[in-house]
C-alpha positions in Angstrom: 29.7 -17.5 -12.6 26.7 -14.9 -13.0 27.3 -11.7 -13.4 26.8 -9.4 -10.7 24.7 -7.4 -12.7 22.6 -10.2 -13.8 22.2 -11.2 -10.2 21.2 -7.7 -9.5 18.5 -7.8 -12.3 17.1 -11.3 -11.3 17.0 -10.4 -7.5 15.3 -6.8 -8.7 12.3 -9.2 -10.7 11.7 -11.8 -8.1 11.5 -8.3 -5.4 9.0 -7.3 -7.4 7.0 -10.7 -7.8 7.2 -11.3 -3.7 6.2 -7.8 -3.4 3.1 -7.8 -5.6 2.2 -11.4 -4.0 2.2 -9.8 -0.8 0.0 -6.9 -1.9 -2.5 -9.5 -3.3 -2.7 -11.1 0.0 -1.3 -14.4 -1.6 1.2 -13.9 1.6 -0.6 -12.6 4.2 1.5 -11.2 7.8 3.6 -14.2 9.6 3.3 -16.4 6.0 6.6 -18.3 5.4 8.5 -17.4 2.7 10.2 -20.5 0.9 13.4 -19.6 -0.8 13.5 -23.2 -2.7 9.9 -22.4 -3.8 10.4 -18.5 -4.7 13.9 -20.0 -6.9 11.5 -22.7 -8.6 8.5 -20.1 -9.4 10.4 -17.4 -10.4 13.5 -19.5 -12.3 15.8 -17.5 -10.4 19.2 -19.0 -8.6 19.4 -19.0 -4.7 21.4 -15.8 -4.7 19.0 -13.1 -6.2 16.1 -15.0 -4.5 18.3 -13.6 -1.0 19.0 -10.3 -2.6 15.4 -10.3 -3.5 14.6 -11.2 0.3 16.7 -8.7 1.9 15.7 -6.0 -0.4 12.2 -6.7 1.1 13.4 -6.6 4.1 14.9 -3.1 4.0 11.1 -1.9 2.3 9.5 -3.7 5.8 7.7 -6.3 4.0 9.8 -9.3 5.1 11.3 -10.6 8.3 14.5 -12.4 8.2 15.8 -14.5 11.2 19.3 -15.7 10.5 19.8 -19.7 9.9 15.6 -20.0 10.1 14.0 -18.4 7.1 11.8 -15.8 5.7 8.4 -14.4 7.0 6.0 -11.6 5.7 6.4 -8.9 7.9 3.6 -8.6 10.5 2.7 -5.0 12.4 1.1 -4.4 16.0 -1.6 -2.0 16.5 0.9 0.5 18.0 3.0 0.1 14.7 0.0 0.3 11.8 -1.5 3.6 13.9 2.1 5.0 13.6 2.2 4.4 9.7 -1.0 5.8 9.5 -0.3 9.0 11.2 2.7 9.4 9.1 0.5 8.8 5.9 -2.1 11.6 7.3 1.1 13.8 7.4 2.7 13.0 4.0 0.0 11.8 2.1 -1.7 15.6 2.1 1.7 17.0 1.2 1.8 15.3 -1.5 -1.8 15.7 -2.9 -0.7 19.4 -2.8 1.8 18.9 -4.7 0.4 16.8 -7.3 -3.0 17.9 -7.9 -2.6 21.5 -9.8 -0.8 19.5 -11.7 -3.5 16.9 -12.7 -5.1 17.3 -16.4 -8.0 16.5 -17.3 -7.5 12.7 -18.5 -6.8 11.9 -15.1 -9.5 13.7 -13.4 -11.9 11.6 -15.8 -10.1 8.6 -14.6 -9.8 9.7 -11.2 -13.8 10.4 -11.8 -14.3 6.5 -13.8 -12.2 4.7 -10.7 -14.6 6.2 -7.7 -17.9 5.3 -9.7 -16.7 1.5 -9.9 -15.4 1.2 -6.6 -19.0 2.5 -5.8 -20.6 0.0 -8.0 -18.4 -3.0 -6.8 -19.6 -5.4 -3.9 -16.0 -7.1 -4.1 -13.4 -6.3 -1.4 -10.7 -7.3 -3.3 -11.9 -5.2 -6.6 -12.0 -2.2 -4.0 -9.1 -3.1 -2.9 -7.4 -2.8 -6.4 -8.9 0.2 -7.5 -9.0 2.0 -4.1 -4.6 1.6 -4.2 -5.1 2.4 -7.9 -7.3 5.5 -7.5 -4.9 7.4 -4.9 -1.7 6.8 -6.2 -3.0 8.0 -9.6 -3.4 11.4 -7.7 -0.2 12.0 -7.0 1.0 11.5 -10.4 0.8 15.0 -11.0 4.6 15.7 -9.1 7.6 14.1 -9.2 10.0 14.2 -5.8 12.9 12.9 -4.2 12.3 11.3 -1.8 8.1 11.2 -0.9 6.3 9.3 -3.9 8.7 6.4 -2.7 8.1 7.1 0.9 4.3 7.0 0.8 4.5 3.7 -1.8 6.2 1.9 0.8 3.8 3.0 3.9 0.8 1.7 1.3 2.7 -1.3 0.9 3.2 -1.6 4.1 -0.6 -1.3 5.2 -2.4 -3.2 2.3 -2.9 -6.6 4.6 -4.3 -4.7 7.4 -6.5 -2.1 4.8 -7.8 -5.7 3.4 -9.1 -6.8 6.4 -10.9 -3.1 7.3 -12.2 -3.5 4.0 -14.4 -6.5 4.6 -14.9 -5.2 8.0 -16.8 -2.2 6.4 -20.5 -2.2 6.9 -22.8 0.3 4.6 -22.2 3.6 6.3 -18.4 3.1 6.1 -18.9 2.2 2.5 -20.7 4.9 2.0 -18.7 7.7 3.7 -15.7 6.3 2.0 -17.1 6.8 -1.8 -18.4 10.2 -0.8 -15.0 11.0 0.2 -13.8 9.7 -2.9 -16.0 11.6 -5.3 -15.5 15.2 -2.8 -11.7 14.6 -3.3 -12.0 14.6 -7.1 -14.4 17.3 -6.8 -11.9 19.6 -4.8 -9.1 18.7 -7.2 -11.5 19.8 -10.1 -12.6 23.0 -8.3 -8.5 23.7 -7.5 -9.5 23.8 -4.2 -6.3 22.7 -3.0 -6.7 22.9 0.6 -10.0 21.0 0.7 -8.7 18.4 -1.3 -5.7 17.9 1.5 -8.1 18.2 4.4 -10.5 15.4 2.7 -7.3 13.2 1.9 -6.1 13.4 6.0 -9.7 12.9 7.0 -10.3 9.7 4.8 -6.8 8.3 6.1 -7.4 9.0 9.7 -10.9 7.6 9.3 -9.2 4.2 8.4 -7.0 4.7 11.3 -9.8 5.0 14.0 -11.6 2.0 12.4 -8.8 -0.6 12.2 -7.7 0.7 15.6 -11.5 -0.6 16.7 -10.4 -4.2 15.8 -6.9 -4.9 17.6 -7.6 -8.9 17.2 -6.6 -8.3 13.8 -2.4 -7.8 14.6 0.4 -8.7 15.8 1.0 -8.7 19.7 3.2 -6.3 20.5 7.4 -7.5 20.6 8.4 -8.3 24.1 11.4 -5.7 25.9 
């Protein structure tokens, strides 16, 4: 018999696997989730692979429905405009948090990723270093409870911030790499407080856009 540790450490790896999968869009919402599959890819036994699954589940990234299976988790409107006015809440709080904090390597890289998202024509390459460029700026702080927090409402987002992404036209793309290069700007300036009201605008931005495309979710559950 495995350990329970062991099964604790495999379940932990294949979380991590699905979770990244999802992130990439290689599961976008409503995909099925195949436990025999996940067990073969990842070399895991069944029981991490449902560890793995309900951990998932508890983070919002994955449906369970008892004796039917695994699906990635899909959001309404309603649902991804409630995450995002949470994230133009926390998000800010955090920045302030993190940013006096920031030295001057990371402001360079901070500097490096908005020039290339700029530069780059490629959703997903924006994508990548759009997710890479904010959570980098709130490196600066370590908390309790809120890095985790606003990891898991990015998480969360990242299928619906794909499809805004190629739903961008020019003047999106370009207000969004302005805001980029102000934020690093404030955060070089220690201005603080223009840093956060940047950050809450950029988010909320987002917001109002996907909110412009409701085809894109989930209906809303039935009562």
């Amino acid at each position: 018999m495995t350990p329970p540790r062991e099964h604790g450490a495999a379940a932990a790896h294949v979380a991590d696997l699905i979770r990244e999968a999802i992130i990439r869009g290689e599961y976008p919402p409503g995909a099925r989730i195949r436990q025999e599959e996940l067990a073969l890819e990842s070399g895991a036994s069944r029981v991490p692979v449902r560890e793995a699954l309900r951990m998932l589940e508890a983070e919002g990234l994955v449906t369970l429905v008892a004796n039917t299976g695994a699906w990635v988790s899909s959001l309404s409107l309603s649902e991804c405009q409630e995450i995002y006015r949470v994230r133009e809440r926390v998000e800010p709080l955090l920045l302030r948090m993190s940013g006096p904090n920031l030295d001057e390597q990371t402001l360079q890289s901070l500097e490096s990723l908005a020039a290339r998202m700029a530069e780059s024509d490629d959703p997903e390459t924006f994508l990548e270093l759009d997710r890479e460029f904010h959570l980098l700026t709130y490196t600066g702080t370590e908390t309790v409870v809120l890095t985790e927090l606003v990891h898991r409402l990015w998480n969360r987002t990242q299928s619906y911030r794909r499809v805004y992404t190629r739903l961008m036209d020019d003047r999106a793309r370009r207000t969004v790499h302005d805001e980029h290069r102000l934020i690093v700007g404030a955060l070089r300036d220690h201005d603080i407080d223009a840093a956060e009201s940047l950050l809450a605008g950029h988010i909320r931005r987002t917001r109002r856009q996907l909110a412009s495309h409701p085809e894109v979710f989930a209906p809303p559950a039935e009562s």
